[in-house]
C-alpha positions in Angstrom: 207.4 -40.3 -14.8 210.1 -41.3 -12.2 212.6 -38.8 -14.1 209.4 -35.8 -13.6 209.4 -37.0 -10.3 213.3 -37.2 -9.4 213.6 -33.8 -11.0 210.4 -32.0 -9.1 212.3 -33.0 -5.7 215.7 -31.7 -6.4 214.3 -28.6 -8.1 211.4 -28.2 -4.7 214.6 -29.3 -2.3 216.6 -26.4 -4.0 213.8 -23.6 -3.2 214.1 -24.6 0.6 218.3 -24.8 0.5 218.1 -21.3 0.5 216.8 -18.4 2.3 214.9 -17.2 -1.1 211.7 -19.5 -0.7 211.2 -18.5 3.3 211.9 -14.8 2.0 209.4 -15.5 -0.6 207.0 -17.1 1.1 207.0 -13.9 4.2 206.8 -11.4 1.3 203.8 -12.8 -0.5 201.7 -13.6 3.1 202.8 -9.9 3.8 201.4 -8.3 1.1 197.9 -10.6 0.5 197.3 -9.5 4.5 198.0 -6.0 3.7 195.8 -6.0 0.1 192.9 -8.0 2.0 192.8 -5.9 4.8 193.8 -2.5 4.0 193.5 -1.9 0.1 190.7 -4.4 0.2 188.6 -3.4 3.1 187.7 -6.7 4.3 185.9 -5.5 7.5 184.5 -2.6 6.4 182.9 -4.3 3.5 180.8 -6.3 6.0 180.7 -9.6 3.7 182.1 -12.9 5.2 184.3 -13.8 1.6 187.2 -13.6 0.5 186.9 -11.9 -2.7 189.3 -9.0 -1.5 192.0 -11.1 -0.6 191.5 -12.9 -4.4 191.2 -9.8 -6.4 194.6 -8.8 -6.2 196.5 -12.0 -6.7 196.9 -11.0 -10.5 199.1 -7.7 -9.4 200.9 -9.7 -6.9 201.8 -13.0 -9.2 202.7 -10.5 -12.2 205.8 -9.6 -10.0 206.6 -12.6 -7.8 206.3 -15.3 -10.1 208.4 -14.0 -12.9 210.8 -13.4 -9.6 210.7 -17.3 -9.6 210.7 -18.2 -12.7 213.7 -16.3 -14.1 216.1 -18.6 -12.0 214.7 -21.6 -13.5 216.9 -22.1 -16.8 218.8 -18.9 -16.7 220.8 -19.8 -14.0 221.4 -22.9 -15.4 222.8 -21.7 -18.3 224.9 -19.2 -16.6 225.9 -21.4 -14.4 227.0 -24.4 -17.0 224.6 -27.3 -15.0 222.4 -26.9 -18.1 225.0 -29.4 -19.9 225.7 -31.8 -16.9 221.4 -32.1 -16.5 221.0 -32.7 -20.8 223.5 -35.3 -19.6 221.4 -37.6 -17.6 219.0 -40.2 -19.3 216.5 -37.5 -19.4 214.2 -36.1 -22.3 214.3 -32.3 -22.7 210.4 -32.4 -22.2 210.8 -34.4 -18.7 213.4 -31.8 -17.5 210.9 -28.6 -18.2 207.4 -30.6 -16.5 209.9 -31.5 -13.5 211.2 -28.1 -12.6 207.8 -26.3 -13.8 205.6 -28.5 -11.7 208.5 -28.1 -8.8 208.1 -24.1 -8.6 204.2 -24.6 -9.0 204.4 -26.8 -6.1 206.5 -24.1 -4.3 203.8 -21.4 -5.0 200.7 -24.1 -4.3 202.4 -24.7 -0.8 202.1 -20.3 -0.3 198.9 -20.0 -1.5 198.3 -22.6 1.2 199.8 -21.1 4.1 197.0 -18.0 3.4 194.6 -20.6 5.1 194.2 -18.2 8.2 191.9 -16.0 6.2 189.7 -19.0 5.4 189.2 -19.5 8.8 188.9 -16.1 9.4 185.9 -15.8 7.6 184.5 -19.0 8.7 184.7 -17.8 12.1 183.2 -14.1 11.2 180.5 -15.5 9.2 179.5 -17.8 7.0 180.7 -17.9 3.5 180.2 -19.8 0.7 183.0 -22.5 0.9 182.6 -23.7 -2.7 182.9 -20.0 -4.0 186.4 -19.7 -1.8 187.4 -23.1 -2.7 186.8 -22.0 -6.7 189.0 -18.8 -6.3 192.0 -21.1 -4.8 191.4 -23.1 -7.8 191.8 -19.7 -10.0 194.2 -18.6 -8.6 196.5 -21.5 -8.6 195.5 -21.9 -12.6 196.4 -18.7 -13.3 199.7 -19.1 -11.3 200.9 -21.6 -13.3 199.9 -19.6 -16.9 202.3 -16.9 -15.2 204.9 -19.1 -14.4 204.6 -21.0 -17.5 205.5 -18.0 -19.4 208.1 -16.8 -16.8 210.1 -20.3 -17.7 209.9 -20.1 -21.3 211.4 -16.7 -21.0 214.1 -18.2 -18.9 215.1 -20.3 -21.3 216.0 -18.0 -24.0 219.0 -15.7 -21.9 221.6 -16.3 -19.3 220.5 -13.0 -17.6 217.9 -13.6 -14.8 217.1 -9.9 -14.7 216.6 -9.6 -18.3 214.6 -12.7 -18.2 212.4 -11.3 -15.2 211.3 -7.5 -16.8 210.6 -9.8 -20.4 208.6 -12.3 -18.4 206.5 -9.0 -16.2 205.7 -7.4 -20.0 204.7 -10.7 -21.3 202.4 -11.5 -18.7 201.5 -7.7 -18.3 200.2 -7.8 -21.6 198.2 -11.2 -21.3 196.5 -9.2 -18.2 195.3 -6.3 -20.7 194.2 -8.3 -23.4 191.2 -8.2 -21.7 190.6 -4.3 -20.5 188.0 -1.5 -22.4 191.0 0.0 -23.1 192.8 -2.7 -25.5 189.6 -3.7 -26.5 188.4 -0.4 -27.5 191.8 0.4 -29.4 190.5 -3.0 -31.7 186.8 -1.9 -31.8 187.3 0.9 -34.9 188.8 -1.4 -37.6 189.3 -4.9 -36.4 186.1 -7.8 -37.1 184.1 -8.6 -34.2 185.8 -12.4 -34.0 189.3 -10.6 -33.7 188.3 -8.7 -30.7 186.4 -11.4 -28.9 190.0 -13.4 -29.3 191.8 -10.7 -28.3 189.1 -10.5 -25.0 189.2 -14.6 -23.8 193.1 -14.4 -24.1 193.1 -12.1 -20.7 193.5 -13.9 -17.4 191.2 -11.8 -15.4 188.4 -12.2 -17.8 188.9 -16.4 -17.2 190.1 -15.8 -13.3 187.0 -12.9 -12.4 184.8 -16.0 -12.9 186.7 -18.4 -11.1 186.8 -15.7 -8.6 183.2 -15.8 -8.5 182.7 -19.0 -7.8 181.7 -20.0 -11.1 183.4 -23.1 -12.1 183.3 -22.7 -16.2 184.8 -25.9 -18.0 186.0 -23.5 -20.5 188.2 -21.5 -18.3 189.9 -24.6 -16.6 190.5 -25.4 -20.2 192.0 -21.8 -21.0 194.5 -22.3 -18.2 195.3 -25.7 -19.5 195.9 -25.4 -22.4 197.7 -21.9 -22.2 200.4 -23.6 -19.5 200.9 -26.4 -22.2 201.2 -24.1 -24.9 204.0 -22.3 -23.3 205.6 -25.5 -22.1 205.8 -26.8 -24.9 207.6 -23.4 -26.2 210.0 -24.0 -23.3 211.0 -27.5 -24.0 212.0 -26.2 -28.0 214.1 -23.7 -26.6 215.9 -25.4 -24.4 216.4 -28.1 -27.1 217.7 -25.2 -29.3 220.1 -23.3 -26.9 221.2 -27.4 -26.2 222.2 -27.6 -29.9 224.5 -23.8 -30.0 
């Protein structure tokens, strides 16, 4: 656990050793303002919540976090520090959970900084805390299945750019899973258990009840399990590229 932990620093010192994370961190409080207030109508819907400002965090994380993400291993490779970090007395499996749970820390710590429109609301009205408190929750799940899947795409090219548009489609995909139109292209010839798969594999069908306010056990486990599944992808990929 100390090498997760010696790992998370360096990686979460690296983010603020540059420019990037401040850029990032401007762009993303930018455009959750502007979807909250202008796209989403917050004051002309009336309604002390924040469901606005939650409903478009999909559409922004399918673009910014692969923007993270693709640095991750890519650059390591490109760079050649891949073989000087294989070379500490690390496990492949510590290096991918310290350097994941580094760039979900980075995009936990923005998510936090939206904490204005909390108040906001508190001071308009008065909202349902525990509903506002289960969309953070959401959304910080489902930031870490989109950046789980953003890094295992990392580790498979050199190319951050290649590994960003692979990581949007991937994810893009796990977002439509889930829409009549997918589900409806299934409906004709496909069994009933296929297409309810198919359906609980998108993230907005797990994150619209999170959104809600509905805490489901199942959908925490979703998220979970997903982000392991992909880790776990990631740490076999990295061991393979280590062996070429």
């Amino acid at each position: 656990m100390n090498n997760v932990t010696a790992i998370l620093k360096r990686e979460l010192g690296n983010y603020f050793a540059t420019p990037v994370a401040y850029v990032f961190i401007v762009i993303f409080l930018l455009l959750t303002g502007v979807f909250t207030f202008y796209l989403g109508g917050f004051f002309e819907r009336g309604q002390a919540d924040l469901l606005p400002f939650f409903s478009y965090h999909p559409w922004l994380y399918l673009f910014l976090i692969p923007a993270i993400s693709m640095r991750l291993w890519a650059e390591e490779r490109k760079t050649g520090t891949i073989e000087l970090l294989m070379t500490l007395p690390i496990s492949t499996t510590q290096a991918v959970l310290g350097k994941f749970l580094a760039a979900w820390m980075f995009i936990a710590i923005a998510l936090l900084l939206t904490f204005p429109l909390w108040i906001t609301v508190n001071y308009l009205g008065s909202p349902d805390n525990a509903v506002i408190f289960a969309g953070y929750l959401g959304s910080l799940l489902m930031a870490g299945a989109f950046l789980a899947i953003g890094a295992c795409i990392s580790a498979i090219t050199r190319n951050q750019v290649i590994a960003f548009v692979i990581a949007v489609v991937v994810c893009f995909i796990f977002m439509l899973s889930g829409f009549p139109m997918v589900i409806d292209f299934f409906k004709g010839w496909a069994p009933q258990a296929m297409i309810n798969a198919i359906s609980s594999l998108s993230f907005l069908t797990h994150f619209n009840s999170l959104m809600k306010g509905v805490i489901d056990l199942r959908d925490i486990i979703y998220f979970t399990s997903f982000i392991g599944c992909w880790l776990f992808a990631n740490v076999i990929l990295v061991e393979m590229k280590k062996a070429d």
